[in-house]
C-alpha positions in Angstrom: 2.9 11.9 11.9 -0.1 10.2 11.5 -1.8 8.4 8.1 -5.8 8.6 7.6 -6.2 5.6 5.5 -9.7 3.9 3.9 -10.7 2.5 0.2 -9.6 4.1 -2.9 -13.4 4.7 -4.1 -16.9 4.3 -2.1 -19.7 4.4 -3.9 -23.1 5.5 -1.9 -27.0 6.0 -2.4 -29.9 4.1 -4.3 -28.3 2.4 -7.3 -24.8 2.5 -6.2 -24.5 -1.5 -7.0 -25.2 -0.2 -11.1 -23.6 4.0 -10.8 -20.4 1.6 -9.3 -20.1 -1.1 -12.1 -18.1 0.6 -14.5 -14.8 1.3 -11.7 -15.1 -2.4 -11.1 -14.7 -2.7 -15.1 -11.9 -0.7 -15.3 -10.2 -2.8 -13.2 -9.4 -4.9 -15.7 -10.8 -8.6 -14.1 -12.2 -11.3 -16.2 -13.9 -13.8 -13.3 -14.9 -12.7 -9.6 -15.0 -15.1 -6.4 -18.6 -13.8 -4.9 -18.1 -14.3 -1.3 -21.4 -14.3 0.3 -23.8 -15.2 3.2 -27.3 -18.1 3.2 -29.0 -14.2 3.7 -28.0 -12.6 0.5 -28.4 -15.7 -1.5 -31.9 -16.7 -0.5 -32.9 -12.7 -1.0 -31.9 -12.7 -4.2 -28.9 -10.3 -3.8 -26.1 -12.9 -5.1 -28.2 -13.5 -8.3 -28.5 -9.3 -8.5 -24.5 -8.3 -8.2 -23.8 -11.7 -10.5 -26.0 -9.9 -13.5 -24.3 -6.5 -13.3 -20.9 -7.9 -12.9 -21.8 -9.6 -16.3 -22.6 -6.6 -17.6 -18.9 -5.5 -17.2 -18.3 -8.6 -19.1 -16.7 -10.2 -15.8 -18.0 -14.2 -15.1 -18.6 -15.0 -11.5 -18.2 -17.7 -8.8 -20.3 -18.2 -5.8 -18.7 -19.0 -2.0 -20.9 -19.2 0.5 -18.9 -18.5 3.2 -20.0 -19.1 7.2 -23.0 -16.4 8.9 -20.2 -16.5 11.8 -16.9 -15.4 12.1 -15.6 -17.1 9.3 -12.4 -19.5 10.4 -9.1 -20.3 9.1 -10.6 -23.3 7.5 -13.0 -20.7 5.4 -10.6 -18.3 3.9 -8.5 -21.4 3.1 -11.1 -23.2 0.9 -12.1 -20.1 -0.5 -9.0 -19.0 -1.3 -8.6 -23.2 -3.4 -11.9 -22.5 -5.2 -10.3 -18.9 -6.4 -7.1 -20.4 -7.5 -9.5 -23.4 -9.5 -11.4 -21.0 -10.9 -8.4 -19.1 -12.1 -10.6 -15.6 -10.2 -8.4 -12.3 -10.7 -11.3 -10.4 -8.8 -13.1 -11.0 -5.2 -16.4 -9.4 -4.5 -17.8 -9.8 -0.8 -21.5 -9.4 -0.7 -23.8 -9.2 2.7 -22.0 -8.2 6.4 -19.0 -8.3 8.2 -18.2 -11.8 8.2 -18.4 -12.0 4.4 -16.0 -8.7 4.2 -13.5 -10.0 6.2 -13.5 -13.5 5.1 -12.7 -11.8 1.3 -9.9 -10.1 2.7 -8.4 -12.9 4.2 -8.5 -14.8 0.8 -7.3 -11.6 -0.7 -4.3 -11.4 1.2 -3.3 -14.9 1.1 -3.9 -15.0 -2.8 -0.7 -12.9 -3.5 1.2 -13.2 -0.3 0.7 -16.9 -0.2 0.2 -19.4 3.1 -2.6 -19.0 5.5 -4.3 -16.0 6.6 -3.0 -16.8 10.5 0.6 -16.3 9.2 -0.4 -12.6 9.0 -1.9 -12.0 12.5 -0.5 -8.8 13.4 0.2 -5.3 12.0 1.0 -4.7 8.5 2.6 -8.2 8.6 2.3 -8.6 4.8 4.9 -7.4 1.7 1.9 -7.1 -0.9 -1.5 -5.8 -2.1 -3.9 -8.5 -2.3 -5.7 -9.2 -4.7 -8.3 -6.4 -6.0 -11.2 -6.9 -3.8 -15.1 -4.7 -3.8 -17.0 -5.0 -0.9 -20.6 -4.4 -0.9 -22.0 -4.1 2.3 -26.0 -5.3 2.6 -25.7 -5.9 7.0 -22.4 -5.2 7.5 -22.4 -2.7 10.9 -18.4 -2.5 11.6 -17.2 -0.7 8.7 -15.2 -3.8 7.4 -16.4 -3.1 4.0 -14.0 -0.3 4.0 -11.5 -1.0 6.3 -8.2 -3.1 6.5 -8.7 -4.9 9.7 -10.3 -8.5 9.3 -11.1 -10.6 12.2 -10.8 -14.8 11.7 -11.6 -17.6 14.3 -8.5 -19.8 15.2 -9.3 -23.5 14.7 -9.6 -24.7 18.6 -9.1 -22.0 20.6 -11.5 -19.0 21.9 -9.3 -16.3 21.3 -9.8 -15.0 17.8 -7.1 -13.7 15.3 -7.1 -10.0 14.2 -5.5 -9.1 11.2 -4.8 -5.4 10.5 -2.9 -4.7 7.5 -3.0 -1.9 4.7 -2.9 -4.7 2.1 -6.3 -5.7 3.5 -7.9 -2.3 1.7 -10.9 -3.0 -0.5 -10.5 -1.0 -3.5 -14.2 -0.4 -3.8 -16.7 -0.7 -1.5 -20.4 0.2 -2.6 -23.3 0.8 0.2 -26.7 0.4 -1.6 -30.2 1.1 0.3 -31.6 -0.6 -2.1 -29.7 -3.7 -1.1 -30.9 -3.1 2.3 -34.7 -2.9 2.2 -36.0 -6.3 3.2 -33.3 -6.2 6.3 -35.3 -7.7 9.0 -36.0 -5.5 12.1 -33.7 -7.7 14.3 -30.7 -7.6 11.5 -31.1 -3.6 11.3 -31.5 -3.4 14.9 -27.8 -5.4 15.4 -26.6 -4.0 12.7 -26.6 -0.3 14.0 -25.8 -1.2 17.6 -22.4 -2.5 15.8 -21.8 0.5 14.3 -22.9 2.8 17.4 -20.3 0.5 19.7 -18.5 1.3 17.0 -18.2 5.2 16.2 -18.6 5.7 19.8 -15.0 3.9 20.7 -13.5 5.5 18.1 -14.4 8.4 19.5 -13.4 8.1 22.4 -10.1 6.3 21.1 -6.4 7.5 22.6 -5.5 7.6 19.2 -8.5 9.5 17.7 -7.4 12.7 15.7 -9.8 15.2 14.1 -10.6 13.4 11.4 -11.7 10.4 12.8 -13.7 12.9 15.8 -15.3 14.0 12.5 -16.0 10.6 11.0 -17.6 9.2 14.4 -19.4 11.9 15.9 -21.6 12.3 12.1 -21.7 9.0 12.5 -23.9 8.9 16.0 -25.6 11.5 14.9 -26.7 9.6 11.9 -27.5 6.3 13.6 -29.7 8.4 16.3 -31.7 10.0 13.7 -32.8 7.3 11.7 -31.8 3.7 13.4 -35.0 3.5 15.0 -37.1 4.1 12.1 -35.4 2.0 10.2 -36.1 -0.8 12.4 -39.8 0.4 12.6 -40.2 1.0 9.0 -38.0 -1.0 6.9 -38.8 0.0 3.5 -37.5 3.9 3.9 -34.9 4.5 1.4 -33.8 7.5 3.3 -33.6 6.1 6.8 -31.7 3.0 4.9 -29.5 5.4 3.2 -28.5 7.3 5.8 -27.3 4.3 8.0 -25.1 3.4 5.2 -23.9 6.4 5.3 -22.5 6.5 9.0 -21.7 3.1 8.4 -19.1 4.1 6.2 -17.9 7.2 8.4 -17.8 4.6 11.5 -15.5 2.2 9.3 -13.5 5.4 8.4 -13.1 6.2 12.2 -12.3 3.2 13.3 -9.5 2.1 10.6 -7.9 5.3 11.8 -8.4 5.4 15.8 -9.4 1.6 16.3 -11.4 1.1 19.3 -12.0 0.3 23.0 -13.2 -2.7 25.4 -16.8 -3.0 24.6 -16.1 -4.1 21.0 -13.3 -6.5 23.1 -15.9 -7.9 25.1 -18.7 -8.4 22.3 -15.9 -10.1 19.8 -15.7 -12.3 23.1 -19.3 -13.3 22.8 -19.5 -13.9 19.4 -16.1 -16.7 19.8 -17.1 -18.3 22.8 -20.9 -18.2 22.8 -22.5 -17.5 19.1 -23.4 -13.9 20.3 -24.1 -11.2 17.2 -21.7 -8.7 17.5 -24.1 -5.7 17.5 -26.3 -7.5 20.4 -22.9 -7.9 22.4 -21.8 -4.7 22.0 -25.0 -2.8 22.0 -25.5 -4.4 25.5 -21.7 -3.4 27.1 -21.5 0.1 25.7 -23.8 1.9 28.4 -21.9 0.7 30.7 -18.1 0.5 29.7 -19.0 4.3 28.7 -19.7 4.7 32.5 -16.7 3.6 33.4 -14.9 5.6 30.9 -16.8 8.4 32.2 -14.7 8.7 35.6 -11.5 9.8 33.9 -13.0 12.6 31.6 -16.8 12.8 30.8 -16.4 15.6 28.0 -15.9 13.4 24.9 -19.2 11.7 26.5 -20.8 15.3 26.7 -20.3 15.7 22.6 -21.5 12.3 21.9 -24.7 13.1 23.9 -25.1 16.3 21.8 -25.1 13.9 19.0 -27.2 11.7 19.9 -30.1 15.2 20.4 -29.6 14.9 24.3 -31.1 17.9 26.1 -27.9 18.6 27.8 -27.7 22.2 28.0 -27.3 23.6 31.6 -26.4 20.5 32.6 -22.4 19.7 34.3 -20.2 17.2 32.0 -20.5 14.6 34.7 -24.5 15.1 34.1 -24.4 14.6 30.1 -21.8 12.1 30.6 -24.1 9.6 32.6 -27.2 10.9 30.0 -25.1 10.1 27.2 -24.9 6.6 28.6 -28.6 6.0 29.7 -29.1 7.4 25.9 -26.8 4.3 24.6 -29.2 1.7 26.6 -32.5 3.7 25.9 -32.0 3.2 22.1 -31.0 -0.6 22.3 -34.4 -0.4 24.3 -36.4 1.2 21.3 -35.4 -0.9 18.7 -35.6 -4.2 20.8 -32.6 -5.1 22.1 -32.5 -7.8 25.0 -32.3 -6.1 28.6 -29.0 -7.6 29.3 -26.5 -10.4 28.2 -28.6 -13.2 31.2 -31.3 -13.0 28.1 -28.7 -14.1 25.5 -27.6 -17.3 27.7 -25.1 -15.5 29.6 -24.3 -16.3 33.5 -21.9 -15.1 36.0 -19.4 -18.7 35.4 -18.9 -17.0 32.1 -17.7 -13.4 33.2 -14.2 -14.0 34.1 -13.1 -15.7 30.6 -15.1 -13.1 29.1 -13.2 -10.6 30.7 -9.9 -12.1 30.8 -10.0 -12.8 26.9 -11.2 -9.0 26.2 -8.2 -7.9 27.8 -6.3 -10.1 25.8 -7.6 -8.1 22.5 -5.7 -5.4 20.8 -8.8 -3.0 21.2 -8.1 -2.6 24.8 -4.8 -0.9 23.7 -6.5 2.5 22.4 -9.1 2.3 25.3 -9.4 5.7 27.2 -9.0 4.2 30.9 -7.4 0.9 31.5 -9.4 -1.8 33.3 -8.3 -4.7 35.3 -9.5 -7.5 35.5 -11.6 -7.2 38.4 -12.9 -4.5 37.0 -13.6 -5.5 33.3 -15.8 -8.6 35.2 -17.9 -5.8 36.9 -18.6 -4.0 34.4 -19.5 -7.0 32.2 -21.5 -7.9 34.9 -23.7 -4.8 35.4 -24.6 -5.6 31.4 -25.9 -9.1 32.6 
């Protein structure tokens, strides 16, 4: 048997913050915790959600949590201010690392103690408390998933909490929200959620509904991630990457995911890396090595992706679906390879070694070594 799990209610499309307002309402709070990034609050967005969540009659309190990975340390305080504030609500506002720094407090505001007592699957007994997640730059899907990633106070490898209780019960994706994005923020943005959808894809544990979920996904972020980088402004291009945001969230709370996302979560502990630079830069070639055990899955993604593939062997599209991959992380500006980002051969084998210490290797399609993780890792220099 198998469970296809993902928020109680999304909300999508221009005005979705406002269309959404009344479910929050009805959920009955009285005072949200705003959980936010610098981003959000210097565009203006933190001052937008606070005014419409007073138009449910619900008060609000800003946290600005870390632009990184946010740490034990973060969810803790955050969780102090909630309980001073007497907060019956938490809102996350901006990307990943605000989503899952929410969810942390959210968990450890009804199950009690620190969110590193809950590393793990499904380690908690109950819901936490009723969290909305609106997503501004958020490329992973966190906004409606249950797995939350947290930085462990002195050491490199991160924590990864995946529990049901972690569920948002509303998540709302606004292109509105999204508009003055910068080109590098979009551009990192939709390489996270390409590295993304294509894992889950490609995921031992994918079923049809997550193939579904993914594959619209790609062909999604091909259509439009470039022009939204190029032309910021476009509601539709905007709208349509929230869109396969949300289906790559879906995917990936269902199949989870593969080594490139291990690597890139990797580069973001040990070195400051963006996730969607990290990962945009490994897919191309983890998907090459994937590609020797079985390159049809690789063959629909490059259909996706509007590959001319036809007449061509699966061992052809495979390797087209890959230079497709790095040709787009081209177009929108991505760096040629991690040696731009700071990255040398010294660091390889701790990059390596620590990816293979994360649970997303589990669900990968072919196992690597370590000798071979370290090869491929450093064909992406």
């Amino acid at each position: 048997m198998r469970c296809f799990s993902s928020t109680s209610a999304n909300y999508l499309g221009v005005d979705a913050l406002h269309g959404a307002m009344p479910a929050v309402g009805r959920l009955g709070v009285r005072r949200a915790l705003l959980v936010t990034d610098r981003a959000s609050i210097k565009a203006g967005l933190s001052e937008k959600v606070g005014w419409a969540l007073r138009g449910q009659s619900i008060d609000s309190v800003l946290y600005e949590c870390a632009d990184t990975m946010p740490s034990v340390e973060t969810v803790q305080r955050g969780l102090l201010l909630a309980k001073r504030q007497g907060c019956d609500l938490l809102v996350s506002l901006g990307g990943d690392n605000a989503h899952d720094c929410a969810k942390g407090i959210s968990l450890c505001a009804t199950n009690g103690g620190r969110i590193d007592a809950y590393e793990g699957v499904d380690v908690s007994l109950r819901a936490g408390m009723a969290l909305v997640c609106i997503n501004v730059s958020g490329g992973s899907g966190s906004h409606v998933s249950h797995f939350c990633l947290i930085a462990r106070p002195h050491r490199s490898v991160h924590l990864a909490v995946v529990d049901r209780n972690l569920a948002p019960a509303i998540s709302i994706s606004d292109p509105t929200l999204m508009l003055a994005l910068s080109p590098e923020v979009t551009a990192e943005s939709g390489m996270n959620t390409l590295s993304h959808a294509v894992e889950a894809y490609l995921s031992t544990a994918a079923t049809p509904l997550t193939d579904a979920c993914a594959l619209k996904a790609i062909e999604l972020l091909g259509d439009n991630l470039a022009h939204a980088v190029s032309r910021g402004r476009d509601p539709a291009a905007r709208e349509n990457l929230a869109y396969a945001q949300v289906l790559t969230g879906m995917a990936q709370n269902n199949a989870c995911l593969g080594y490139a996302n291990a690597v890139a979560r990797q580069l973001t502990s040990l070195h400051g890396v963006p996730m969607g630079l990290g990962s945009g830069l490994v897919l191309p070639h983890l998907q090459r090595f994937n590609a020797v055990l079985g390159p049809d899955r690789l063959l629909d993604i490059a259909q996706a992706l509007r590959v001319p593939v036809h007449g061509k062997s699966p061992d052809e599209a495979a390797l087209m679906a890959c230079r497709a991959m790095a040709q787009l992380g081209r177009i929108i500006g991505l760096p040629l390879g991690l040696g731009e980002l700071g990255i040398t051969h010294r660091d390889v084998p701790m990059l390596a070694s620590n990816a293979l210490q994360d649970a997303c290797g589990i669900t990968s399609p072919r196992y690597a070594t370590q000798k071979e993780l370290e090869e491929v890792i450093r064909r992406a220099l």
